[in-house]
C-alpha positions as CSV (number, residue, x, y, z in Angstrom):
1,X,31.5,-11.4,-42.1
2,X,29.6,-14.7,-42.0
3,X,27.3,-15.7,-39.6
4,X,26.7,-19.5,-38.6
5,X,23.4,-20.2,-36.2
6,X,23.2,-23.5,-35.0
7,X,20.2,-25.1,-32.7
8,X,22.0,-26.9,-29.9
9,X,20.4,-29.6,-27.4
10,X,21.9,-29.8,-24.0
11,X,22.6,-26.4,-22.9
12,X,20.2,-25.9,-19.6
13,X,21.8,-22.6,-17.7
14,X,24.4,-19.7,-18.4
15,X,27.2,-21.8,-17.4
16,X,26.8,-24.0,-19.8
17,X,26.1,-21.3,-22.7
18,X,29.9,-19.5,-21.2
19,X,31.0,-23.3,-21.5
20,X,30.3,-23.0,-25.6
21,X,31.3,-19.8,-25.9
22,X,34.9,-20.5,-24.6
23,X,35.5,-23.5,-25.7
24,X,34.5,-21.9,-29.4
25,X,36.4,-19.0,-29.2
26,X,39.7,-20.9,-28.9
27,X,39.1,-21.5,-32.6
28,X,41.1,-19.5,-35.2
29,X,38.9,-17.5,-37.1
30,X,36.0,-17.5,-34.6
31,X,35.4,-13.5,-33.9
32,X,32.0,-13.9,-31.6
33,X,29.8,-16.2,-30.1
34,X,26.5,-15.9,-28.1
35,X,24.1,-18.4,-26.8
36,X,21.0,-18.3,-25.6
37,X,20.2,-21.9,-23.8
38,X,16.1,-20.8,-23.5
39,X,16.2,-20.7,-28.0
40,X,18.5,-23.8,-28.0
41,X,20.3,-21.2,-30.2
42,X,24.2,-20.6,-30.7
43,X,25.4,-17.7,-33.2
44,X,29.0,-17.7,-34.1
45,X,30.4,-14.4,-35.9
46,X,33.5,-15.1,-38.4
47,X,36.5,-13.2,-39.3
48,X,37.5,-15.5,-41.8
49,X,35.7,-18.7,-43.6
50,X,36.4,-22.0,-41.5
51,X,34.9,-25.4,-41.9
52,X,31.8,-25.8,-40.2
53,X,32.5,-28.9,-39.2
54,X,35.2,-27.8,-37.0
55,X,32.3,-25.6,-34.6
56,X,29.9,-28.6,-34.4
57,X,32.8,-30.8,-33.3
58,X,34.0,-27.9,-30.3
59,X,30.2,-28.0,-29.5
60,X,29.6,-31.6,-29.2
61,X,33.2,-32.3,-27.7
62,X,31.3,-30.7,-24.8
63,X,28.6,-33.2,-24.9
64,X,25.9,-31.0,-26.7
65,X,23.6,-32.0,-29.1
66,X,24.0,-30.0,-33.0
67,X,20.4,-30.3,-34.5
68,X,20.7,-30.9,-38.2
69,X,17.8,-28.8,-39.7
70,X,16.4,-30.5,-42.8
């Protein structure tokens, strides 16, 4: 299974890290998510490969912030 972590700006308080958590469960192929809004930090557990592209839209679609790490 394949693990994406993804820093995310915006998330201030457990309703918003249940906010993420829902809205990316609702994607096929998504088996868990946790976030932790104190690390910035969003961990997504896979059942099957899916673009990544298709998280960091779910994420910003609720008007956080994906950092791109260089």
């Amino acid at each position: 299974m394949e693990k994406i972590n993804l820093k995310v700006n915006g998330m201030v308080c457990t309703g918003c890290e249940n906010r993420v958590k829902n809205a990316l469960m609702n994607i096929e192929g998504v088996k868990k998510v946790s976030a932790d809004h104190k690390k910035n930090l969003v961990t997504i557990t896979l059942k099957e490969q899916i673009e990544q592209n298709l998280i960091e839209k779910g994420i910003e679609n609720l008007g956080y912030e994906i950092v791109k790490e260089n």
